[in-house]
PyMOL Python script that loads the backbone (N, CA, C, O; Angstrom):
from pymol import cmd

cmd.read_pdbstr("""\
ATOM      1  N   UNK A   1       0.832  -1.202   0.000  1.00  0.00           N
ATOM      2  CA  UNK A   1       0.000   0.000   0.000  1.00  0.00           C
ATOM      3  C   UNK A   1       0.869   1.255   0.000  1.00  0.00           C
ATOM      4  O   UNK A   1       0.672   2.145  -0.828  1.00  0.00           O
ATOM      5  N   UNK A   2       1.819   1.332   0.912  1.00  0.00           N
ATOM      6  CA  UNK A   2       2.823   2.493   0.599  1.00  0.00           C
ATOM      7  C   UNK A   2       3.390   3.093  -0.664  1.00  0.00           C
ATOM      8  O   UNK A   2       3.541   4.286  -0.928  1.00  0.00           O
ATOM      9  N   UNK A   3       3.723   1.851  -1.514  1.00  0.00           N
ATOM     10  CA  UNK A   3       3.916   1.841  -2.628  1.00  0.00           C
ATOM     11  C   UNK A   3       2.990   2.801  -3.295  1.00  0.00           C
ATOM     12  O   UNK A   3       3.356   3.903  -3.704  1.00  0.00           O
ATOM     13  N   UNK A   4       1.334   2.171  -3.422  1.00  0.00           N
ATOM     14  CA  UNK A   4       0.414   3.083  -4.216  1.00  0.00           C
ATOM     15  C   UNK A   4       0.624   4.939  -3.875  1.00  0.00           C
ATOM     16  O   UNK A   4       0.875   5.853  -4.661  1.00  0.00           O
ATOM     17  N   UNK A   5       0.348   4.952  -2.087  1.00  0.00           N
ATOM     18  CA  UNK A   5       0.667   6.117  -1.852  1.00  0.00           C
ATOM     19  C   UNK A   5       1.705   7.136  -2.399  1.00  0.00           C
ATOM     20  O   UNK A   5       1.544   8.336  -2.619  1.00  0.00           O
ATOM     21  N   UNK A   6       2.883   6.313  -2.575  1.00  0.00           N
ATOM     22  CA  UNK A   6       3.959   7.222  -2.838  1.00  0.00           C
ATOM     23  C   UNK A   6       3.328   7.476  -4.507  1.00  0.00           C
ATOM     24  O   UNK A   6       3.346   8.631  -4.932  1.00  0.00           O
ATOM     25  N   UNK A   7       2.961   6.719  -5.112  1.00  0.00           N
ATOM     26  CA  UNK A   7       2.750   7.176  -6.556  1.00  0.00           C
ATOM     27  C   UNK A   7       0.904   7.912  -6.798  1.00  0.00           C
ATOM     28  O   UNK A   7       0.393   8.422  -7.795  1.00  0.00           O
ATOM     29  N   UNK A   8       0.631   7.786  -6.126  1.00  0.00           N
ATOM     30  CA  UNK A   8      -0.884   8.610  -5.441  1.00  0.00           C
ATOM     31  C   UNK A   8      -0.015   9.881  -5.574  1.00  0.00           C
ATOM     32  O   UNK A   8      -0.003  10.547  -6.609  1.00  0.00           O
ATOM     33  N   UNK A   9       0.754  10.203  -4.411  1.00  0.00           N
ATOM     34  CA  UNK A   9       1.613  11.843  -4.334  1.00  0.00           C
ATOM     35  C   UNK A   9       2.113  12.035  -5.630  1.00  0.00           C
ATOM     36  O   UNK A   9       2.112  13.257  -5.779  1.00  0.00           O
ATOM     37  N   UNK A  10       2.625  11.399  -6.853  1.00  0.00           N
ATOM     38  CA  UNK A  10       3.682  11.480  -7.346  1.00  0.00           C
ATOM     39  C   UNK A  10       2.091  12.112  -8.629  1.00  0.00           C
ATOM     40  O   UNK A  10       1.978  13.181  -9.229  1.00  0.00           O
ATOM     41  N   UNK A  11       1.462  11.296  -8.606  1.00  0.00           N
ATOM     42  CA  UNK A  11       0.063  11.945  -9.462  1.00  0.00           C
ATOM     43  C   UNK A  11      -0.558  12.946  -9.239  1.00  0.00           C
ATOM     44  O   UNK A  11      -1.116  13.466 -10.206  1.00  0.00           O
ATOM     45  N   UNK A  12      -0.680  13.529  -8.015  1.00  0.00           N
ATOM     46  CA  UNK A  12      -1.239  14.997  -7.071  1.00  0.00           C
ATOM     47  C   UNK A  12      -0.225  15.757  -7.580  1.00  0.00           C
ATOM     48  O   UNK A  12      -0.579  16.636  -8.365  1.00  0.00           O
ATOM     49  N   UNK A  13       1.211  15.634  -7.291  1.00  0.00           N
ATOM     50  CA  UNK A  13       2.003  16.937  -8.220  1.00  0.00           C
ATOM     51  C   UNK A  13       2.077  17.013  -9.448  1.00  0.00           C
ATOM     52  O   UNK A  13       2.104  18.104 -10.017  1.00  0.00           O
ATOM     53  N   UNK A  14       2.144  15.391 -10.344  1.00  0.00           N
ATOM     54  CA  UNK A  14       1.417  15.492 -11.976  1.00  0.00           C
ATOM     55  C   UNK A  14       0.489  17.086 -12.503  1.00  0.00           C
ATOM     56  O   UNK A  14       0.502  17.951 -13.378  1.00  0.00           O
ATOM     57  N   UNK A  15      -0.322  16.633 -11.128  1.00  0.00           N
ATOM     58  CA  UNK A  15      -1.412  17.269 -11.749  1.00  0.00           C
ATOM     59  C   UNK A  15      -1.989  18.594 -11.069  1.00  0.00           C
ATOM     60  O   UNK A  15      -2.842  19.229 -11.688  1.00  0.00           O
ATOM     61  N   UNK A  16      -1.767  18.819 -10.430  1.00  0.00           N
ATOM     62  CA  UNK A  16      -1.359  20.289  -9.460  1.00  0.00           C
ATOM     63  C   UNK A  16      -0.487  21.326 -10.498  1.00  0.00           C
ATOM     64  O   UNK A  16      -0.802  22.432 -10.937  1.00  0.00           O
ATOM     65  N   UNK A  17       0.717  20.522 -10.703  1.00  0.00           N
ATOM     66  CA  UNK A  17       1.621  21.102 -12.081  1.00  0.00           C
ATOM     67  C   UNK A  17       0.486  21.936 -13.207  1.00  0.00           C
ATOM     68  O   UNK A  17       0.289  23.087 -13.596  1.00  0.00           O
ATOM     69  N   UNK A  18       0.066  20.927 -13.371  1.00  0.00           N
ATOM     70  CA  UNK A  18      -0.431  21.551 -14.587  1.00  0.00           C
ATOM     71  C   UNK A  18      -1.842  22.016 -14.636  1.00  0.00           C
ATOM     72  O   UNK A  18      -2.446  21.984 -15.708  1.00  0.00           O
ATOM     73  N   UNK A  19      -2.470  22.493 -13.430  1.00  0.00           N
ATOM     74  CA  UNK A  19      -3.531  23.346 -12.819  1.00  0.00           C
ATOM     75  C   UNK A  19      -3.173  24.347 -13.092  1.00  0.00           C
ATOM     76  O   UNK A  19      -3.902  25.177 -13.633  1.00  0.00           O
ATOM     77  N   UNK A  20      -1.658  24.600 -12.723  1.00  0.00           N
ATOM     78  CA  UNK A  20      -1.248  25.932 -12.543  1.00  0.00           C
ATOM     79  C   UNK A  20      -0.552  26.705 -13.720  1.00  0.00           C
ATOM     80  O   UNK A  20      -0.063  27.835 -13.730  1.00  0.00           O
ATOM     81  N   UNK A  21      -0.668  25.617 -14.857  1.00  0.00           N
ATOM     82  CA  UNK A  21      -0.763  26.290 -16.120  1.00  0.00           C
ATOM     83  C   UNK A  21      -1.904  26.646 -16.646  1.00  0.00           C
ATOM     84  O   UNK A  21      -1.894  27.112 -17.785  1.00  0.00           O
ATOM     85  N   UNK A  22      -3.163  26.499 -15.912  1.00  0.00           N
ATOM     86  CA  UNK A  22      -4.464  26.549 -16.820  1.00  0.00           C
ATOM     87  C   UNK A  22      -5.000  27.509 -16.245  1.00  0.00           C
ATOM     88  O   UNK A  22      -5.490  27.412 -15.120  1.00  0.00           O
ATOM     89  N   UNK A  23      -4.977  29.217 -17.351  1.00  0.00           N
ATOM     90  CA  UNK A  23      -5.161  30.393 -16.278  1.00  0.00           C
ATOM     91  C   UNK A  23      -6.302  30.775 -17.334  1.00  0.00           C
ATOM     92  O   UNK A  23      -7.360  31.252 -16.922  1.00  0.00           O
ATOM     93  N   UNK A  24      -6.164  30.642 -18.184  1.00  0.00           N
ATOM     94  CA  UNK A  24      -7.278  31.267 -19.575  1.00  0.00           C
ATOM     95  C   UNK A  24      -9.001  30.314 -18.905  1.00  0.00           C
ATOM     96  O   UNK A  24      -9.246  29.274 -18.294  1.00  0.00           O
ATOM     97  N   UNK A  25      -9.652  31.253 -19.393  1.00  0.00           N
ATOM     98  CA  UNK A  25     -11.094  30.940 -18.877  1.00  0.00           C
ATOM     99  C   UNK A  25     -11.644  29.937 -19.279  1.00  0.00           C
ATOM    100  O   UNK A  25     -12.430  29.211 -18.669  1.00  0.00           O
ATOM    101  N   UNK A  26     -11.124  29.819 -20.682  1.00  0.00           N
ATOM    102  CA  UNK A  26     -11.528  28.376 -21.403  1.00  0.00           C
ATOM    103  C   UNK A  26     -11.273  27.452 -20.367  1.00  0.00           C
ATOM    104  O   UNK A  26     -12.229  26.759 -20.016  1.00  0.00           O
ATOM    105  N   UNK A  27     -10.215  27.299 -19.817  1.00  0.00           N
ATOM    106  CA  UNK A  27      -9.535  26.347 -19.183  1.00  0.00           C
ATOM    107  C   UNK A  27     -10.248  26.270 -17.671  1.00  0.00           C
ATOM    108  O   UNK A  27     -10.353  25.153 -17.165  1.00  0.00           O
ATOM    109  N   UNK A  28     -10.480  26.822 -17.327  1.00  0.00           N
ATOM    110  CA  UNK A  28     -11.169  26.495 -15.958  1.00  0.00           C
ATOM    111  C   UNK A  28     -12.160  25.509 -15.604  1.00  0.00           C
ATOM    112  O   UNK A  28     -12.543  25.342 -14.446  1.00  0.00           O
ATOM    113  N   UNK A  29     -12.594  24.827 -16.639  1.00  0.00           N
ATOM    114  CA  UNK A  29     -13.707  24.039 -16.633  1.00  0.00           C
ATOM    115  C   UNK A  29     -12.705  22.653 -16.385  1.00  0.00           C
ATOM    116  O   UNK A  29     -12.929  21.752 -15.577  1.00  0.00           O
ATOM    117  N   UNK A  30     -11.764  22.738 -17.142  1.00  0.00           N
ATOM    118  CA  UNK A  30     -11.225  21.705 -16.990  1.00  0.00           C
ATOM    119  C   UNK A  30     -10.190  21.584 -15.876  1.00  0.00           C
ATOM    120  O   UNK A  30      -9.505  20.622 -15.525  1.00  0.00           O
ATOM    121  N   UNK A  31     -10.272  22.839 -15.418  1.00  0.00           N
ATOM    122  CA  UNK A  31      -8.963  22.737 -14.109  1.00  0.00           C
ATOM    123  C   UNK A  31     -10.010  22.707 -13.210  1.00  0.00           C
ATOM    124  O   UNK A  31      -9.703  23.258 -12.153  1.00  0.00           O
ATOM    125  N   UNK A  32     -11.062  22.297 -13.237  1.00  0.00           N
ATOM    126  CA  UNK A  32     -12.041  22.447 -11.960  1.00  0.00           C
ATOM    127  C   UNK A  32     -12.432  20.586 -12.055  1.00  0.00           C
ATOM    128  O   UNK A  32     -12.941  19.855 -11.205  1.00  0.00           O
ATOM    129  N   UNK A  33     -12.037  20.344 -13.181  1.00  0.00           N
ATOM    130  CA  UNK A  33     -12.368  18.703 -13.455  1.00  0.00           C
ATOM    131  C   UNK A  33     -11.405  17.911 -12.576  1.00  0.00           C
ATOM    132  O   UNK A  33     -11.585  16.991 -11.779  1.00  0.00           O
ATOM    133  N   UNK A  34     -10.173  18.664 -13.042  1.00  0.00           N
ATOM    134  CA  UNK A  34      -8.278  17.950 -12.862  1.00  0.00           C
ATOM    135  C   UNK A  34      -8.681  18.300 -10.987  1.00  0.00           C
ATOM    136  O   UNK A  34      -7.902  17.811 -10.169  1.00  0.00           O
ATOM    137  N   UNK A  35      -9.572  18.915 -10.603  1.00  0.00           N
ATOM    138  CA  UNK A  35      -9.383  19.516  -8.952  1.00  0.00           C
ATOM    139  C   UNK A  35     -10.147  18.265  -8.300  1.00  0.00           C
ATOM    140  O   UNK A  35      -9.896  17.890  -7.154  1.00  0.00           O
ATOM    141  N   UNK A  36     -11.231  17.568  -9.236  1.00  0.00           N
ATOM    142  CA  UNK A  36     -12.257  16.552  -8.643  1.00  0.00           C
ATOM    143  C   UNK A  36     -11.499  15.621  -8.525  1.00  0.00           C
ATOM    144  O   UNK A  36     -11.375  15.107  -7.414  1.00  0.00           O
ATOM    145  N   UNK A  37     -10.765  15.128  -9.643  1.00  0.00           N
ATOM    146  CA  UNK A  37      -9.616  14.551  -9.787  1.00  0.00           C
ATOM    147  C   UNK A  37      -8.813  14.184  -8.483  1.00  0.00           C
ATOM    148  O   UNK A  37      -9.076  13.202  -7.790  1.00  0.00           O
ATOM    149  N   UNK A  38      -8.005  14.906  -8.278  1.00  0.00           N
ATOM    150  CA  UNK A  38      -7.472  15.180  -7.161  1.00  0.00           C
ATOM    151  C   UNK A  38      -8.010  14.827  -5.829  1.00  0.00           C
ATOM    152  O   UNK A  38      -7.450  14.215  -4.919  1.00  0.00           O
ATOM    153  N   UNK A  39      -9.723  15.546  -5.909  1.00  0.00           N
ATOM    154  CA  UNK A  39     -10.038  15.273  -4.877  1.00  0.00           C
ATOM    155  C   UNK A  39     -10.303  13.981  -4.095  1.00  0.00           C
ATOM    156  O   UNK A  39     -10.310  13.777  -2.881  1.00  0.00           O
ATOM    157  N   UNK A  40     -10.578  12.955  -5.408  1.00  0.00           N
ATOM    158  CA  UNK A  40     -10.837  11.266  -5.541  1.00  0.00           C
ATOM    159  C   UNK A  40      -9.407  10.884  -4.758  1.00  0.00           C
ATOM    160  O   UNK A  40      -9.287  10.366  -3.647  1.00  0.00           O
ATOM    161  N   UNK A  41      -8.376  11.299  -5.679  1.00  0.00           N
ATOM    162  CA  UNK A  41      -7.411  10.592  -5.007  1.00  0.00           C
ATOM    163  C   UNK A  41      -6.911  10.613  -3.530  1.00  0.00           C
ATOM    164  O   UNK A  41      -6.370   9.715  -2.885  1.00  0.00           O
ATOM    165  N   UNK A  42      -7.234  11.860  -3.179  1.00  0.00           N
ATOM    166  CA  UNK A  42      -7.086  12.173  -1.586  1.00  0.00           C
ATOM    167  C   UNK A  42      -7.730  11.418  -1.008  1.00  0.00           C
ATOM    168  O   UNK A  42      -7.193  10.730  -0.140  1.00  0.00           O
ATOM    169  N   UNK A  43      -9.079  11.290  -1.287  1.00  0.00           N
ATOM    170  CA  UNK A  43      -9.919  10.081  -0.164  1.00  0.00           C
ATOM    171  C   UNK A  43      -9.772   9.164   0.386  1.00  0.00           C
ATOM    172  O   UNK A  43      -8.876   8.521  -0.160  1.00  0.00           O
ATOM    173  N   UNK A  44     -10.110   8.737   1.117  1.00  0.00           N
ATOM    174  CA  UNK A  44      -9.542   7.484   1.721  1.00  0.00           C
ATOM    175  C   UNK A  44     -10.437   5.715   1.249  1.00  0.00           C
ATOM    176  O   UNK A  44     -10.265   4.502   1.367  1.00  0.00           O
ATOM    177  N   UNK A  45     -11.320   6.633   0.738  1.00  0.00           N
ATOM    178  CA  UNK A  45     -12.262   4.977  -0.428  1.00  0.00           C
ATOM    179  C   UNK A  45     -11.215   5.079  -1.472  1.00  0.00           C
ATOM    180  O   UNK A  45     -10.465   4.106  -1.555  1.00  0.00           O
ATOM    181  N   UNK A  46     -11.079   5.761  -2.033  1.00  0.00           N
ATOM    182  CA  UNK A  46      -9.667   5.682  -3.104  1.00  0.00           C
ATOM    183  C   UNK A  46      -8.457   4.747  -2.797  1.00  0.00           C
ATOM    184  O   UNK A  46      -8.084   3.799  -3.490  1.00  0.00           O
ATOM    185  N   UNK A  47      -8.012   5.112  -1.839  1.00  0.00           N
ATOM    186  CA  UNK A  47      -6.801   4.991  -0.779  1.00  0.00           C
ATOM    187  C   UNK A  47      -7.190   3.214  -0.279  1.00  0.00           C
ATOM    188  O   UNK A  47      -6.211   2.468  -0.295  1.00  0.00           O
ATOM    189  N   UNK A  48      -8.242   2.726   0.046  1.00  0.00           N
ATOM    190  CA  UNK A  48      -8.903   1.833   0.339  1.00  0.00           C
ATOM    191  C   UNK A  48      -9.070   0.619  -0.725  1.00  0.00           C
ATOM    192  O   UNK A  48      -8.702  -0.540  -0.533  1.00  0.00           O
ATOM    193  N   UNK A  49      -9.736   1.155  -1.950  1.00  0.00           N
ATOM    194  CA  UNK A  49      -9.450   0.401  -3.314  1.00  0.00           C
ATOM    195  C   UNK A  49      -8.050   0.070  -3.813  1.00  0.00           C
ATOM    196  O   UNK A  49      -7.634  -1.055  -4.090  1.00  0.00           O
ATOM    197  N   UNK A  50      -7.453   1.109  -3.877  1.00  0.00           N
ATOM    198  CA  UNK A  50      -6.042   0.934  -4.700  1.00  0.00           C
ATOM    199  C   UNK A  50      -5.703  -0.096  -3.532  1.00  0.00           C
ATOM    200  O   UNK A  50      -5.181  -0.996  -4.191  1.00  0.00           O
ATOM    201  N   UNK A  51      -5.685  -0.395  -2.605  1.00  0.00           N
ATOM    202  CA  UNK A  51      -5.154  -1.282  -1.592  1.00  0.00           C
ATOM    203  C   UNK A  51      -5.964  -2.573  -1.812  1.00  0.00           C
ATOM    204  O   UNK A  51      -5.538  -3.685  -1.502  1.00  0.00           O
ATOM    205  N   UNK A  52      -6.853  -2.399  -2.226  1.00  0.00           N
ATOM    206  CA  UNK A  52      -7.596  -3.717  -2.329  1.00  0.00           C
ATOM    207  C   UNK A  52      -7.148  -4.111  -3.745  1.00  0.00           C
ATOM    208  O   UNK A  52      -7.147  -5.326  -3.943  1.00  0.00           O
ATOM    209  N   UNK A  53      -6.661  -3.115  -5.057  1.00  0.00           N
ATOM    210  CA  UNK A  53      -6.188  -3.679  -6.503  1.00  0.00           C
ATOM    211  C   UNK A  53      -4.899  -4.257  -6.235  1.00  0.00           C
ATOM    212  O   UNK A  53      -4.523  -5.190  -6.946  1.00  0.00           O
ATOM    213  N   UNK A  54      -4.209  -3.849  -5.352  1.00  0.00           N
ATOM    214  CA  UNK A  54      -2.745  -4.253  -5.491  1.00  0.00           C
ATOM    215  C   UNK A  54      -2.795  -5.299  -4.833  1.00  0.00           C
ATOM    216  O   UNK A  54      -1.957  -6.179  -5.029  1.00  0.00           O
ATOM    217  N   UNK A  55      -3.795  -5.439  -3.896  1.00  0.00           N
ATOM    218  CA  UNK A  55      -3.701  -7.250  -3.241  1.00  0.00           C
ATOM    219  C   UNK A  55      -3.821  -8.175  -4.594  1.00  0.00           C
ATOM    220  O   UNK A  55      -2.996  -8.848  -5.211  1.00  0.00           O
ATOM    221  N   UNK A  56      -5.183  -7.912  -4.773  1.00  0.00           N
ATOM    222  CA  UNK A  56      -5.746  -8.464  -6.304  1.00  0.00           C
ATOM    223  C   UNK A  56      -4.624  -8.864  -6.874  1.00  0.00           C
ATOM    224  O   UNK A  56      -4.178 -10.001  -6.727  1.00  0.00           O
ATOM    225  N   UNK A  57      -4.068  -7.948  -7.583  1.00  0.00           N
ATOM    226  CA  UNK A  57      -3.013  -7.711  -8.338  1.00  0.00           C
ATOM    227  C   UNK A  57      -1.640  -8.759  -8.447  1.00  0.00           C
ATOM    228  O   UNK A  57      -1.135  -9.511  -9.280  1.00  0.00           O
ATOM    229  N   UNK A  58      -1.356  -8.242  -6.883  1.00  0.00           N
ATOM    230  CA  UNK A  58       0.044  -9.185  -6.588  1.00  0.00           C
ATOM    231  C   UNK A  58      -0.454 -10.590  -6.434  1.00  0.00           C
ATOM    232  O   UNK A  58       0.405 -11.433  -6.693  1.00  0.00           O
ATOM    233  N   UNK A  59      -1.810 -11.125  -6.022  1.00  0.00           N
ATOM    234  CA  UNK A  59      -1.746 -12.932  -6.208  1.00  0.00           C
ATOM    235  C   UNK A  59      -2.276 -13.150  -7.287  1.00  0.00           C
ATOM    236  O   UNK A  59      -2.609 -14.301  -7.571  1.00  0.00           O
ATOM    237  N   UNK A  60      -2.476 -12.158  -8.109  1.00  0.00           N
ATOM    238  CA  UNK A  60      -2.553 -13.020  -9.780  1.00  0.00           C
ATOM    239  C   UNK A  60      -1.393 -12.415 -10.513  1.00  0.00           C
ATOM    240  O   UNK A  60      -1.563 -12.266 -11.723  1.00  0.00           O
ATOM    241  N   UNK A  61      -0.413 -12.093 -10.078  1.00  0.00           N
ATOM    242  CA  UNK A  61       1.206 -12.028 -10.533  1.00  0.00           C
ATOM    243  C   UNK A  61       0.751 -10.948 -11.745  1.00  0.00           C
ATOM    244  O   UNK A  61       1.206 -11.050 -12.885  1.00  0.00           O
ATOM    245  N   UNK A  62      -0.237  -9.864 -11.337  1.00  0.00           N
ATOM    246  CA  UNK A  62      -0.037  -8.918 -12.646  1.00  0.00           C
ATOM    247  C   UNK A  62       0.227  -7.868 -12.437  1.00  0.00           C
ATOM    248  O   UNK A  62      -0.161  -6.995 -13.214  1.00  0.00           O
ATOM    249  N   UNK A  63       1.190  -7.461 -11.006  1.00  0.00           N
ATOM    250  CA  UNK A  63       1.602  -6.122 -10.911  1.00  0.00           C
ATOM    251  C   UNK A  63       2.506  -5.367 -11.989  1.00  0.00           C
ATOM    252  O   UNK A  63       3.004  -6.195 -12.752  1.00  0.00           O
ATOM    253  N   UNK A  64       2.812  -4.283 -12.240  1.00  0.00           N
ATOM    254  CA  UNK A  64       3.188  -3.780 -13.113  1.00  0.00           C
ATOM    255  C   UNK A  64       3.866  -2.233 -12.717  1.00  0.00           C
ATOM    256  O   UNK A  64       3.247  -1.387 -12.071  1.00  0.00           O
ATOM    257  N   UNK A  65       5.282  -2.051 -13.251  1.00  0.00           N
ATOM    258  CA  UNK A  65       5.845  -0.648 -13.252  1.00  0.00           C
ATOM    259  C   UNK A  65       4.847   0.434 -12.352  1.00  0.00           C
ATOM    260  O   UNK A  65       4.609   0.589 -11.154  1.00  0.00           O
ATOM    261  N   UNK A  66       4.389   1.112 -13.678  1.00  0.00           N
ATOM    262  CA  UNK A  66       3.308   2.048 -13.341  1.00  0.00           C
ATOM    263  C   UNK A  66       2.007   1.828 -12.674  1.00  0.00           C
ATOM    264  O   UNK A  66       1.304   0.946 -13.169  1.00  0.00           O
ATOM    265  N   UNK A  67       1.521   2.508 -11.569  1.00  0.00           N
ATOM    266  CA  UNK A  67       0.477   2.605 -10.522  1.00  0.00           C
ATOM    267  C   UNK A  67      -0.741   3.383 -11.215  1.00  0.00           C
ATOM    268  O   UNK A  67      -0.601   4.269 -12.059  1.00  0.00           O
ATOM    269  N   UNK A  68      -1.820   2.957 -10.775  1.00  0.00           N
ATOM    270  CA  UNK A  68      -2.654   3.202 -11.453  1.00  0.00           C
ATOM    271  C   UNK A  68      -3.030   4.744 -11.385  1.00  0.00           C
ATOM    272  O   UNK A  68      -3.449   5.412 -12.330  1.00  0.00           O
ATOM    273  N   UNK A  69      -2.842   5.102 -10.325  1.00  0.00           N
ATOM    274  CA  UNK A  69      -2.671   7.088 -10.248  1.00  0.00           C
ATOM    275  C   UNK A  69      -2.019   7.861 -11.090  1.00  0.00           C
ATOM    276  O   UNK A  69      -2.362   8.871 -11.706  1.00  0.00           O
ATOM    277  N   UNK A  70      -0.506   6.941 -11.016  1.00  0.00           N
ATOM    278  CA  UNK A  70       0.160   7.458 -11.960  1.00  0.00           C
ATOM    279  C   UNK A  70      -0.310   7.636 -13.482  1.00  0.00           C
ATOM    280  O   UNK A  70      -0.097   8.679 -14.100  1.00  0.00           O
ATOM    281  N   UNK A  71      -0.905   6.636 -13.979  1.00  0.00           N
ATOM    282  CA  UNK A  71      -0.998   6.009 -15.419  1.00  0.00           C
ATOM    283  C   UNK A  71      -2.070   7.054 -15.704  1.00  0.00           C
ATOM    284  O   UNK A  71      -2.089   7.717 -16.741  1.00  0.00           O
ATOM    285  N   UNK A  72      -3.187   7.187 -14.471  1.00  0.00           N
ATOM    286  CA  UNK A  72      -4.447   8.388 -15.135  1.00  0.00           C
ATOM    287  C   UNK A  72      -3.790   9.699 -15.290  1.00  0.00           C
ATOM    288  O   UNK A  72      -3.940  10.501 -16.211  1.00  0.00           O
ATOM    289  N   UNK A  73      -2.920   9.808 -14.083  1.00  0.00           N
ATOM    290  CA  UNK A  73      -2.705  11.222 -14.257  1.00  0.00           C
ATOM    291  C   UNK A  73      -2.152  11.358 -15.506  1.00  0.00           C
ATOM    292  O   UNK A  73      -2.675  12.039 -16.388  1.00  0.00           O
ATOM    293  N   UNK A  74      -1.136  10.758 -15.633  1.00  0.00           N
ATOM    294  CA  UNK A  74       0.068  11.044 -17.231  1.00  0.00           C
ATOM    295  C   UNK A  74      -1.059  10.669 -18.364  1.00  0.00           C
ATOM    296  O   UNK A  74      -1.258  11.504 -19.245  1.00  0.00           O
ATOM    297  N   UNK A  75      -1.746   9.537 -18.373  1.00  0.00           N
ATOM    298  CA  UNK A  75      -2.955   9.164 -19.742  1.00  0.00           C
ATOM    299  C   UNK A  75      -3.660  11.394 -19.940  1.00  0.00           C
ATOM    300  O   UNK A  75      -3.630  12.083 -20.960  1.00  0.00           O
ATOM    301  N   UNK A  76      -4.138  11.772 -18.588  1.00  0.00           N
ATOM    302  CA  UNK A  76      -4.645  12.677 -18.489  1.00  0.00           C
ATOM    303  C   UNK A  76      -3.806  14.066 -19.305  1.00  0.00           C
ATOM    304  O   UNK A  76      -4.283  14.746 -20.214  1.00  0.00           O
ATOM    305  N   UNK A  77      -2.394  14.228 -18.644  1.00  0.00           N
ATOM    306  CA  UNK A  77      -1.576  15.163 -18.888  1.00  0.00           C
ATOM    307  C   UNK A  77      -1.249  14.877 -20.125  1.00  0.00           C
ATOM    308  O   UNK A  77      -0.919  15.892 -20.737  1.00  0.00           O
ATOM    309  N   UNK A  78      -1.200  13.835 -20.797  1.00  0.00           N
ATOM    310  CA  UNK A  78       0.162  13.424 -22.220  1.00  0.00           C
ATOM    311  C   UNK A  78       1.083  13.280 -21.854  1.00  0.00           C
ATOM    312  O   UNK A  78       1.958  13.569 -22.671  1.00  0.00           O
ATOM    313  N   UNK A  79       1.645  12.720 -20.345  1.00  0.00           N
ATOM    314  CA  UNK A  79       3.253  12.357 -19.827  1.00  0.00           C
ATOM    315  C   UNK A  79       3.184  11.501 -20.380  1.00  0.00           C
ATOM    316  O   UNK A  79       2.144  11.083 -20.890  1.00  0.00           O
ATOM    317  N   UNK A  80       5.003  10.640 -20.488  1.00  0.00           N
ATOM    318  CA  UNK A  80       5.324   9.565 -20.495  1.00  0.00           C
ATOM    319  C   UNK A  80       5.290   8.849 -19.216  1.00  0.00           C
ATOM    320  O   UNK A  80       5.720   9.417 -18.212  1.00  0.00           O
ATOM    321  N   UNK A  81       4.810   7.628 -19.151  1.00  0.00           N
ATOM    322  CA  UNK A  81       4.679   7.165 -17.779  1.00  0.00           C
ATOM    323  C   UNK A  81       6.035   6.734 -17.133  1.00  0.00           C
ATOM    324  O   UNK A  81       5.937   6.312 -15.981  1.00  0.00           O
ATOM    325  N   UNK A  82       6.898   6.760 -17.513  1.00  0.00           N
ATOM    326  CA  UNK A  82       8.305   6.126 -16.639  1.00  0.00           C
ATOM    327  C   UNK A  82       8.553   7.494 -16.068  1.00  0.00           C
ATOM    328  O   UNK A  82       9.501   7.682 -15.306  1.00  0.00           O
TER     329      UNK A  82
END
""", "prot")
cmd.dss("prot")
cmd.show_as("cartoon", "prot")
cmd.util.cbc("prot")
cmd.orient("prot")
């Protein structure tokens, strides 16, 4: 579970980052989306699931590099995920 957390944080500054490029009005709709966003991941049902995928996960041997926070946020931004 620590694991998820640390890449939970590592997706909150993903995407915090690039809130704070979105100043034009157009953009607010969607920096108010990227904020709900955020707000999911803070929760602790969030926090609760991802702990319950990575059990999942690790006894059917399909863990993988990238965390699933990570992967939305960057799918979200256009990062590369490594």
């Amino acid at each position: 579970l620590f694991f998820f957390n640390l890449d939970t944080d590592r997706a909150l500054v993903l995407l915090e980052e690039y809130c704070k490029k979105l100043r034009k009005p157009e953009e607010q709709q969607l920096k108010k989306a990227i904020r709900k966003v955020m707000g999911i991941f803070k929760s602790s049902l969030f926090q609760a699931l991802l702990g319950s995928f990575k059990k999942k996960a690790t006894r059917h041997g399909t863990t993988s590099h990238t965390s699933l926070p990570v992967a939305l946020a960057c799918d979200v931004l256009g990062y590369p995920k490594d």
